[in-house]
C-alpha positions in Angstrom: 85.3 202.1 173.8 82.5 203.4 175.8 81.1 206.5 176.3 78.6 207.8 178.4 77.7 203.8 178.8 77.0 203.6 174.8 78.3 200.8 173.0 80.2 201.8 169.7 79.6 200.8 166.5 82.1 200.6 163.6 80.8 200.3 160.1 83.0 198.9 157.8 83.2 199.4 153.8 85.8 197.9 151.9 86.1 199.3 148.2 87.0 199.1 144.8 85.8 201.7 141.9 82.5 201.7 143.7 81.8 205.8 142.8 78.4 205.0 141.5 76.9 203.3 144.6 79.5 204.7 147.6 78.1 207.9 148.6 74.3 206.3 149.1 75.6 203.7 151.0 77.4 205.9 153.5 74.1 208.6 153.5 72.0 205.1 154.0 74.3 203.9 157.3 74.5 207.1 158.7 71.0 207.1 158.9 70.5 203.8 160.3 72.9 204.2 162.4 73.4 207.3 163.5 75.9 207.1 166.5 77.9 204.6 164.3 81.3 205.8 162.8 81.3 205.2 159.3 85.0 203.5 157.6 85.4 203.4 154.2 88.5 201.4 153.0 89.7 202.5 149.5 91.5 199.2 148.1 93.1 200.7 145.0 90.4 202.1 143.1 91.2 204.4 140.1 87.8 206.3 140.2 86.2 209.1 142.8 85.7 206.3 145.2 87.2 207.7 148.2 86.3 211.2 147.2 82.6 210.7 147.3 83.4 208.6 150.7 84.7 211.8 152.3 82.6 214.2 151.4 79.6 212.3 152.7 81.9 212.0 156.1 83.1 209.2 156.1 86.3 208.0 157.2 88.9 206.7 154.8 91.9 204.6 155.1 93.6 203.2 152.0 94.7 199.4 152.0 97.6 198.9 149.5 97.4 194.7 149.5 94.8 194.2 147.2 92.2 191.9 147.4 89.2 191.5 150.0 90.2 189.5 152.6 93.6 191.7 152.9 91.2 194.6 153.6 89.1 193.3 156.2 92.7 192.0 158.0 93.3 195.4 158.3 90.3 196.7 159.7 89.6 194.2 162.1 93.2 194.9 162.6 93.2 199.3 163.1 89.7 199.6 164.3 88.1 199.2 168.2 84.6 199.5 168.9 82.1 197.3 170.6 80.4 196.2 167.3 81.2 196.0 163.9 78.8 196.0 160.9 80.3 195.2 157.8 78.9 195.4 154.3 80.2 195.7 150.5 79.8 199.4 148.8 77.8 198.3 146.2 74.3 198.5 147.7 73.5 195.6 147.1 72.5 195.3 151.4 70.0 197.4 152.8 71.3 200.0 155.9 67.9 199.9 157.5 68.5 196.1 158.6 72.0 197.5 160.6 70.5 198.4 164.1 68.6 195.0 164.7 72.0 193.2 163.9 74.1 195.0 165.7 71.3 194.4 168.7 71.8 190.9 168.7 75.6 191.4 169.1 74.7 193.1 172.3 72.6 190.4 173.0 75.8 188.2 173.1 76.3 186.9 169.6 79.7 186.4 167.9 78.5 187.1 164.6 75.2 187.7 163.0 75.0 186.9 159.1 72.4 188.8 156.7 71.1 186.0 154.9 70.3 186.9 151.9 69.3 183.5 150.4 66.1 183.4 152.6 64.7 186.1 151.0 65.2 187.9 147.5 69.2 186.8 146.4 67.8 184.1 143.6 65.4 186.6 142.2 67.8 189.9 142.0 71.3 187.9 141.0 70.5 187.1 137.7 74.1 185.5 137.6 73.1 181.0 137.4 76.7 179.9 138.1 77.2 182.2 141.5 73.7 181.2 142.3 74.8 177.6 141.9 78.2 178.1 143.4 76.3 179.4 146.4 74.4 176.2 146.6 77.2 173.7 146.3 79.9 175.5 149.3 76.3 176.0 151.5 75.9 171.8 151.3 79.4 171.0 151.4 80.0 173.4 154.4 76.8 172.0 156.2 77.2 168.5 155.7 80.9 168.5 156.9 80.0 170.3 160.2 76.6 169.6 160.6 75.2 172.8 160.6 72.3 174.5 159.0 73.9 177.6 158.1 71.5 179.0 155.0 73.9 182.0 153.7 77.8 180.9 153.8 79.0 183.6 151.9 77.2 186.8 152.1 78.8 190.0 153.0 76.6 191.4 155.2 77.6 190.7 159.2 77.9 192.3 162.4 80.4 191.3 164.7 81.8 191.4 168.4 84.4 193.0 169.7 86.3 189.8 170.6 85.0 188.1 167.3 87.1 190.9 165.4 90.3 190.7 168.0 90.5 186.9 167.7 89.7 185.8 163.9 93.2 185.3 161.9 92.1 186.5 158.6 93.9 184.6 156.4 92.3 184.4 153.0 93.3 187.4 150.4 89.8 187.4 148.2 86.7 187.2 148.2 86.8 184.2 149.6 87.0 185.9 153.0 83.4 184.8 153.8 83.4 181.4 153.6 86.4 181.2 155.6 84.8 183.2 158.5 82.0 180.9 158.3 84.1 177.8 158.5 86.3 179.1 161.5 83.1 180.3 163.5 81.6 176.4 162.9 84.7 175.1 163.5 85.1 176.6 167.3 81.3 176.5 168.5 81.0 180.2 168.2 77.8 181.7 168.5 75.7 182.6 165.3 72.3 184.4 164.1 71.1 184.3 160.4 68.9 187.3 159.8 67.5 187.3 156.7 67.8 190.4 154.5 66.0 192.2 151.3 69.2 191.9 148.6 69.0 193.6 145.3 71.3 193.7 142.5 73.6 196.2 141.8 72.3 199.1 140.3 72.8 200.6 136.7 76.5 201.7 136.5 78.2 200.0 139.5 80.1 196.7 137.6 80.7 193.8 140.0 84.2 192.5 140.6 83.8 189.2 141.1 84.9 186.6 138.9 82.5 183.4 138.6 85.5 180.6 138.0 88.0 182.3 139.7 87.2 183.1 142.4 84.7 180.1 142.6 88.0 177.8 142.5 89.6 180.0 145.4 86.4 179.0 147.3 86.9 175.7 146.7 90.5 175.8 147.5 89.7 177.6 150.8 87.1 175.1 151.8 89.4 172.3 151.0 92.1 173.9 152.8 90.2 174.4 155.8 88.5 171.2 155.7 91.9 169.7 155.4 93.0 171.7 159.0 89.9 171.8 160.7 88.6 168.3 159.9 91.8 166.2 159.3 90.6 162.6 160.7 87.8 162.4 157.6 89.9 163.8 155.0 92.3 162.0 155.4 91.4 158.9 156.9 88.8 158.6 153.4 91.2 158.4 151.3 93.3 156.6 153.3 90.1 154.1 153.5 89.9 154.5 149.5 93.5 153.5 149.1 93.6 151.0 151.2 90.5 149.2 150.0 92.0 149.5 146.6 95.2 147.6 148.2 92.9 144.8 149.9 90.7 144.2 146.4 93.9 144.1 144.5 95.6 141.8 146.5 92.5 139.5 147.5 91.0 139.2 144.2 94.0 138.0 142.3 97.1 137.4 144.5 95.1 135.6 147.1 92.8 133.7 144.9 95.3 132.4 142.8 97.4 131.2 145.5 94.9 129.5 147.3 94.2 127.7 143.9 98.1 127.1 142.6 100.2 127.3 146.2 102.0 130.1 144.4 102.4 133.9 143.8 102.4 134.4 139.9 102.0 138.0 140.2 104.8 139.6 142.5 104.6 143.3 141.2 100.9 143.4 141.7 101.4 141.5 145.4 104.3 144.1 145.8 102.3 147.3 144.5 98.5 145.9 146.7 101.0 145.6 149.9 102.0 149.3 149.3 98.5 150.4 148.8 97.3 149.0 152.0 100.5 150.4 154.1 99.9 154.0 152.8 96.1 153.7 153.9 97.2 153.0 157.2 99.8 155.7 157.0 96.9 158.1 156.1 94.6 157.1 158.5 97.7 157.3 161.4 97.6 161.0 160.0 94.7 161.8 160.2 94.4 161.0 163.9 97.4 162.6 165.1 96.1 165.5 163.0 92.8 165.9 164.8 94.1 165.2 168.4 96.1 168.6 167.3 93.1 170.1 165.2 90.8 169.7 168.8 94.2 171.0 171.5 94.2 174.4 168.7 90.2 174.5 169.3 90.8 174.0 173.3 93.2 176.7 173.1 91.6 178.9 171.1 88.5 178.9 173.4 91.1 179.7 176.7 92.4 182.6 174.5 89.1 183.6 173.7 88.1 183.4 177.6 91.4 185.2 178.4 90.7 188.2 175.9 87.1 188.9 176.9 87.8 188.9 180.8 90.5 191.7 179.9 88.4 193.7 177.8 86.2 193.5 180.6 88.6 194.7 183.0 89.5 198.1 180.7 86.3 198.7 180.1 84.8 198.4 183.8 88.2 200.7 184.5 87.4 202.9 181.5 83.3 204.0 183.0 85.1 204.5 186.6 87.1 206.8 185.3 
């Protein structure tokens, strides 16, 4: 991976029917980064996409899964370099800001996020739902993991080598982002926000997102992964919430009535408060074994992480010798 003690870069570009915007973006990165190799993944499009891509010398691959997060699987998967920069095709994120991220990679960050909330996102996205959606998964992702991450789910980031080697990608959509963001926070990795000048798309390019659908796969995805990652609070809340339900039920008419009469008048709802309370517990048991598991996966995910670093260490202290 390095020559003549350089570090690569890999810049990634995963597209669909982006011919209006594609070849600037390439022209723009090449120019930032001039020493960087330039991927362009061509994810079905039905226009000149790839075309344009090429002739401004780029490299393309074609990615027959559709769907973003399927893209960026296989990258991360088919690509080696020392740091990665990935942005959409859309121009929507400005080249120039490539070389200081990909210098705080070298500087030992996992991944570096090109915040684009800090700046000019709520004054170019003229869209109120994705500007409110962005708002709602940045609190809900915050508050869970006590973070003050500002930009969940931009697509502008620059990762490591081992970043790219060790992140299952396991999200088809767009709702790639917010999963990488979780699984950083989740295993202590190291992160930079750096904020970024985002504009709009430009006349022409159409955007592909859909506001309520792929806000609900989001959702989903951060309920999934708060579901894995965090499994003593989700469940042992609603455990809680059922079980209280149970102990009200039971206490303030079973009980009371049978400290007043000496008997039980009401054996379904004795029966159905008893159930209540025993599947509360049952939660709450789940949710502990769940997160002695959910920390052992972290534990080993750090070791592998340790493991896979030390080796690429090795090659690439064998590789300069050579």
């Amino acid at each position: 991976m390095f020559e003549n003690n350089q570090p690569s870069v890999a810049v990634l570009l995963p597209c669909f029917n982006e011919e209006v915007t594609i070849g600037k973006v390439v022209r723009d990165f090449k120019a930032a980064l001039p020493d960087a190799t330039v991927y362009v993944y061509d994810n079905n499009s039905t226009d000149r996409t790839a075309e344009i891509a090429a002739a401004e010398g780029a490299i393309v691959r074609r990615e027959p899964r559709q769907g973003k997060g399927n893209v960026i699987r296989a990258m991360f998967e088919g690509i080696d370099a020392d740091v990665y920069v990935m942005a959409d095709g859309d121009d929507t994120y400005p080249a120039d800001a490539a070389p200081a991220m990909v210098s705080k990679v070298l500087d030992g960050y996992d991944m570096v996020i090109g915040d684009r909330l800090s700046s000019t996102y709520f004054q170019e996205n003229k869209r109120p739902f994705h500007n409110f959606g962005n708002r709602l998964v940045r609190g809900s992702i915050n508050g869970l993991f006590n973070a003050h991450v500002t930009d969940i789910m931009t697509g502008y980031r620059a990762f490591s080598f081992t970043f790219v080697k060790t992140y299952p990608v396991l999200s088809r959509g767009f709702e790639v982002e917010t999963e990488m963001t979780i699984h950083s926070l989740n295993n202590n990795l190291r992160l930079y926000e750096m904020p970024i000048q985002y504009r709009d798309r430009p006349a022409g390019s159409v955007s592909k997102l859909d506001t309520v659908g792929d806000g609900i796969k989001v959702m989903s995805t951060i309920f999934r992964m708060i579901r894995e990652y965090k499994p003593l609070p989700f469940f042992g809340t609603i455990g809680l919430l059922i079980g209280a339900i149970g102990i009200l039920l039971c206490g303030g008419g079973v009980t009371y009535e049978f400290t007043k009469t000496g008997l039980v008048a009401r054996f379904p709802t004795l029966i159905g408060a008893i159930m209540l309370v025993i599947v509360g517990l049952l939660l709450f048991a789940t949710g502990i074994i769940l997160d002695v598991i959910a920390k052992n996966d972290r534990k080993t995910f750090i070791t592998d992480t340790n493991q896979f670093a030390y080796l690429r260490r090795h090659f690439t202290k064998r590789q300069r010798s050579e």
